[in-house]
N, C-alpha and C positions, 0 to 999 in steps of 0.2 A: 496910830491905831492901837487899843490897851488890848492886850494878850489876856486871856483866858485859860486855863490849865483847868482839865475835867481829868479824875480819876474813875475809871469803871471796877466799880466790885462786881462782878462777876461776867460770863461771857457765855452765856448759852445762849437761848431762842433769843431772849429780848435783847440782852447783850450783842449780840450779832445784828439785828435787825438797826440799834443803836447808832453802834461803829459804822454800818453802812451809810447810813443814814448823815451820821457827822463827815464824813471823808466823801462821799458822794456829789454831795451837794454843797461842797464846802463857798462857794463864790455865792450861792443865796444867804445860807446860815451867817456869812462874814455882814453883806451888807444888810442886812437885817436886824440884828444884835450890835453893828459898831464896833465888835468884837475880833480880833483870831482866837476861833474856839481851837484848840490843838489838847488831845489826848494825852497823856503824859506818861500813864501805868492804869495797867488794867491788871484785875484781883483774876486767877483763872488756879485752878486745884490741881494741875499737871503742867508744865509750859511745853511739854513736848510731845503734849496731844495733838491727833492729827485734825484740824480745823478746815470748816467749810469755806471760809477766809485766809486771805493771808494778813497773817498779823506779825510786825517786823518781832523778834523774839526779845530784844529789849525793851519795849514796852511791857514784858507779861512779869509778875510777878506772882507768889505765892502766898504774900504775910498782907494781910490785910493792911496791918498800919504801918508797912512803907507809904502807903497809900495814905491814908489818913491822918499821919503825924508828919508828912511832907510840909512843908513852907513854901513848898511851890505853886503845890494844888490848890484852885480857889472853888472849886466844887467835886463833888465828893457823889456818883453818883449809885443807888446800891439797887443789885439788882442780881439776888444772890437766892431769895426767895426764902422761905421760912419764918422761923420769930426768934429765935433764940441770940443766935448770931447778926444776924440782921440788925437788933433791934442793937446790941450791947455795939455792931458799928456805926449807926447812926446818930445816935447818941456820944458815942467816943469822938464821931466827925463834928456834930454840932457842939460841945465842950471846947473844940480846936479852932475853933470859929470859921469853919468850912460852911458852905452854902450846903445843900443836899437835896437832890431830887430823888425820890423810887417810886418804884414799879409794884410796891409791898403791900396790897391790902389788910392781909393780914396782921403785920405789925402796924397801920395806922391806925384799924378800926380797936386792937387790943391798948399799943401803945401811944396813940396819937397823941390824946392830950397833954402827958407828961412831955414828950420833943416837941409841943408847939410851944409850950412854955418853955423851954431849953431854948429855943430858935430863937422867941420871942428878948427874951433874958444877951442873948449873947449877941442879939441884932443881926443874926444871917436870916436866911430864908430857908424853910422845907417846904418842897411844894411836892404833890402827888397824883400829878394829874392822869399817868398812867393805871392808878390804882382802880380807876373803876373805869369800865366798857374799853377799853383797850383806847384806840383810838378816836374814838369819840368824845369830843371838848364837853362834858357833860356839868366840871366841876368849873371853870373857868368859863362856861359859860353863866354859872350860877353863881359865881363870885363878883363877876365884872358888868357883861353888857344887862344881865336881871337883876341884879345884885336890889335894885328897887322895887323889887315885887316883896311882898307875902305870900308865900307858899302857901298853897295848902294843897296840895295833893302829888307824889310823884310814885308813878306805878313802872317797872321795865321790868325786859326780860333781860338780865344781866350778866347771865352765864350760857355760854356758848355751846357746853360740852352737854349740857340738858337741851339745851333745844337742838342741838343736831340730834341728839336721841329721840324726840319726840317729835321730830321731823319725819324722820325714816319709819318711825312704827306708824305716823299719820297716812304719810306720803304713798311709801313702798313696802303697807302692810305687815311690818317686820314687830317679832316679840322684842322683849325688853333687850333679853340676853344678846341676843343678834346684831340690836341695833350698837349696843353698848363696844361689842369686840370690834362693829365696823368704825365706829368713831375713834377708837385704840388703835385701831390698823392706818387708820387717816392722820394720825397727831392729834386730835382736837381731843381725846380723853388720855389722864395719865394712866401708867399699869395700874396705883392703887386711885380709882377714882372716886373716894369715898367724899372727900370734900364737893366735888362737884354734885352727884348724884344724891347728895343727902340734904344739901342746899344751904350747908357751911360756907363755901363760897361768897352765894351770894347773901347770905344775913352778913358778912363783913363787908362786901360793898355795900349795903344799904344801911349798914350804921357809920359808912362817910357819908350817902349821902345826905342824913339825915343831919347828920353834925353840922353840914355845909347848909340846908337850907332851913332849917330848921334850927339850928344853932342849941341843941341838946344832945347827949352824950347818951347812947343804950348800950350797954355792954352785948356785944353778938351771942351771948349764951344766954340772955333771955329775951332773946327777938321770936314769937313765936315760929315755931316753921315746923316743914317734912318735905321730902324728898322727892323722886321723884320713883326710888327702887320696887313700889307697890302697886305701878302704875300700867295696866294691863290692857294687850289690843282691842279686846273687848269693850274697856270703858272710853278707849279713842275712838273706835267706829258707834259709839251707843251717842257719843258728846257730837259725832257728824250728823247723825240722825236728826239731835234738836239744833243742828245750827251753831256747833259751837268748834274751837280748836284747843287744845290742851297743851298751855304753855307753864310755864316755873315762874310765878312774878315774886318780886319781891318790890313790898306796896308799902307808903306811908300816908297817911290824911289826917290833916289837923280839919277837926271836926268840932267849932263849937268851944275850942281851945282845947280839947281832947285830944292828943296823938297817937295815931292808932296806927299799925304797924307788923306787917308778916313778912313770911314769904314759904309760899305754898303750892302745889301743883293749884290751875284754877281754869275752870273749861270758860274760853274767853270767846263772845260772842263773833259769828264772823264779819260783823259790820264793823268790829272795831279796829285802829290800824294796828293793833299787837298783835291781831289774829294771823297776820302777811308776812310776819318778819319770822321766816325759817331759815334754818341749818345751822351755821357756827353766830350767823348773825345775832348781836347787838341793841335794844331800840328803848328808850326812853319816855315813856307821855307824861309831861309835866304842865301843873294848874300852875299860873299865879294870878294874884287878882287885879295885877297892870296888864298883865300881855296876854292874860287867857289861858287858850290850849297849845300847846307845842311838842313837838314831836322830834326823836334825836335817834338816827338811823344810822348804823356803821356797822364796821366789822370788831367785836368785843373783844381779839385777843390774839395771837400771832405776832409774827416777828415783826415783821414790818409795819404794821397797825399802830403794835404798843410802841413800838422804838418810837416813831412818829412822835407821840404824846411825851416821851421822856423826852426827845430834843425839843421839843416848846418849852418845857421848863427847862432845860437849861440856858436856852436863849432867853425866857423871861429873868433868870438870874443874872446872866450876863449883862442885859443890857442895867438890870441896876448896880452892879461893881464898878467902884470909881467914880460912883456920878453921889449927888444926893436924894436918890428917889429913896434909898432906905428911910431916908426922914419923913415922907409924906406916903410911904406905901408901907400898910403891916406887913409887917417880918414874917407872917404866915398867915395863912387862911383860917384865924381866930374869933371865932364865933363866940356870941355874945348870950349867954345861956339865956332864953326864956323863962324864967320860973312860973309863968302864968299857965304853961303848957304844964296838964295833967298825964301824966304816960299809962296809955289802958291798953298796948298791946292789940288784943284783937278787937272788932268791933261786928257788928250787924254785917250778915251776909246772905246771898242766896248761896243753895247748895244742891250740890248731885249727890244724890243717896243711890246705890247701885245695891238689890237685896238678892237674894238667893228663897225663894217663899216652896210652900208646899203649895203642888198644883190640884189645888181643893176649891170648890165652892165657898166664897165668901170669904176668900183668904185676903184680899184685894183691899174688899172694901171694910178690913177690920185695919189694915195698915192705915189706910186714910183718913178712917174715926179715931184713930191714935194719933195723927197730926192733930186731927181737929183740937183734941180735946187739952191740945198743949199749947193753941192758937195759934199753929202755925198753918198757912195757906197753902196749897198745891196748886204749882204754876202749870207743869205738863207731867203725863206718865207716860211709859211706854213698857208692853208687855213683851216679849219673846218666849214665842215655844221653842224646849229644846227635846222632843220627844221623850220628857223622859217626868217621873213624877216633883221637880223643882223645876223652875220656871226664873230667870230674870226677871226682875222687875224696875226699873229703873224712873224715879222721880227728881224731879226738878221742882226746888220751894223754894218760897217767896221770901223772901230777907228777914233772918230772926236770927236773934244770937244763943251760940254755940252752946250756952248752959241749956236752955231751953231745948234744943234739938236733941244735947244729951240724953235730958230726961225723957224725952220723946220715944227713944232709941232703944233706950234704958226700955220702957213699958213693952215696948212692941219686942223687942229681944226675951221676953219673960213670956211671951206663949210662940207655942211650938210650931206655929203656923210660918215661922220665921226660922230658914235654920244660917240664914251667914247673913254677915253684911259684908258686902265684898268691898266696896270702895265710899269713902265721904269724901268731896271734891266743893271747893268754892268754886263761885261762879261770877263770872263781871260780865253785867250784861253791855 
């Protein structure tokens, strides 16, 4: 039986949940892979940190490229988190002709293409399947058993650390700030949780996924998006009112050859299945036009989750060392650009307009003559008295694009009958 040799760069949540994972189960992982996968050196920034695990103390190391310029090691796994570092080891691994699996969204959706052409170039493999939804097979399943469809559409809730937030202020009434420290108290949000809650996060997993089914490349800094930090109890019990629940998606649809493209808070109707998938949870809805509608439901991140998704890739590495599947399997998940796709970002949408109006006669129906006259439809309204002379106002409109609504906004913000607009929210019916 051929021996395997995995190096771990780093050992924190995922790293732990990893090594568990390879050493736990090691009589599945053997006959599965063909392989003895055996850990060699693992990358860790202290070796005489006190660990949740016991880790024999000569496997730990401190220099990354003992790890990576070893002759031993036939994959190289990095899981160290960041871009900086990260990327310049992954890259130093794939130059060494190491395999490499990670857990890095970050450096794939920034760096991807460059190390798939590296991988590509030097005939190993990078695979990343942990990088998006933790452990939910979302990219391998989009590579391999769909791999025949044409996408066109795939919408999820991707980040865990916003929808347990938006869980708790639905669920158990709770403001932003509250829910936000109880998710920090839980693990599921970091102390700075700005990636997560501003929805950095998830525009890097959704410009893999978009790579992977879509086979075009958007840099994460011009995926349009916002957050979820302006997102107020008010506007979660007003979106119950009409029937709706208030997730973070991060959406793409090839529309027409159009590629269109967010990720935005969006009050999701409640018949739909994304409406269901609360707390740290996970959930994918993906079109194609062999297999239809499909749904991909899991837990998006955690020790055990993610480790899970990185040991599949390493056993998918595995089993091609020493064989010749590298000759008939791409060296990586190397998508074939579309150029016929036109990239437009956002597209046509309904939307929840939340206003703050003066509580006057005719105030109401001057806002609504200011939709009309910009053609845009009014699907529902809904008034609230708060005893006082401004009034909530809360409308729900019919699909038009976002120039349009501007200008709409724009008019109705220029008389005085209007003094805020508290919240603008897409809408998936």
């Amino acid at each position: 039986m051929k021996k395997v040799k995995v190096g771990l760069l780093g050992l924190g949540n995922i790293g732990i949940g990893t090594y568990k994972i390879l050493t736990q189960n090691t009589e599945k992982i053997t006959g599965l892979s063909n392989s003895q996968i055996d850990i060699e050196k693992i990358l860790v920034s202290d070796i005489h940190k006190k660990r949740e695990i016991a880790v024999p103390k000569e496997l730990l190391t401190t220099d990354a490229y003992e790890i990576i310029n070893s002759p031993e090691i036939d994959v190289v796994v990095e899981l160290i988190g960041g871009i900086d570092k990260a990327y310049e080891y992954i890259k130093a691994a794939l130059l060494n002709g190491k395999h490499v699996a990670t857990a890095n969204k970050a450096v794939i959706a920034t760096h991807g293409m460059e190390l798939m052409n590296i991988a590509k170039q030097n005939r190993v493999l990078l695979l990343f399947e942990a990088s998006v939804a933790g452990g939910i097979p979302i990219i391998t399943a989009m590579m391999k058993p769909l791999c025949g469809n044409e996408f066109r559409e795939i919408i999820g809730i991707v980040n865990g650390t916003t929808n347990y937030i938006l869980t708790q202020m639905s669920e158990n009434h709770m403001e932003y700030e509250v829910a936000l420290k109880q998710a920090q108290e839980k693990g599921f949000a970091e102390a700075d949780p700005s990636s997560d809650v501003e929805g950095e996060d998830a525009a890097y997993k959704l410009c893999i996924l978009m790579l992977i089914a879509f086979g075009v490349y958007v840099d994460p800094k011009d995926i349009p998006r916002e957050g979820i930090t302006k997102i107020s109890k008010e506007d979660i019990d007003f979106a119950s009112n009409f029937g709706y629940k208030l997730k973070l998606l991060a959406g793409a649809k090839n529309s027409s050859g159009r590629l269109k493209y967010y990720v935005y808070p969006t009050l999701v109707a409640e018949s739909h299945p994304l409406a269901s998938v609360n707390n740290e949870f996970n959930a994918l809805f993906i079109k194609g036009d062999a297999v239809g509608e499909l749904m991909f439901y899991g837990r998006g991140a955690g020790s055990m989750p993610t480790g899970s998704a990185v040991v599949g890739d390493i056993v998918s590495i595995a089993k091609c060392i020493g064989t010749d599947l590298l000759n008939i399997t791409p060296a990586q998940p190397y998508p074939i650009t579309d150029e016929t796709l036109e990239l437009t970002g956002e597209s046509k949408s309904m939307y929840y307009i939340n206003f703050l109006v003066g509580d006057e006669p005719g105030a109401l129906g001057k806002v609504s003559t200011a939709f009309g006259n910009h053609g845009i439809s009014i699907q529902s309204v809904l008034q609230r008295s708060k005893g006082s002379n401004e009034v909530p106002v809360i409308y729900i409109l019919h699909e038009t694009k976002r120039k349009q609504l501007d200008d709409a906004l724009a008019d109705i913000t220029n008389n005085n009958y209007v003094k805020e607009i508290t919240s603008i929210l897409r809408v998936l019916s």
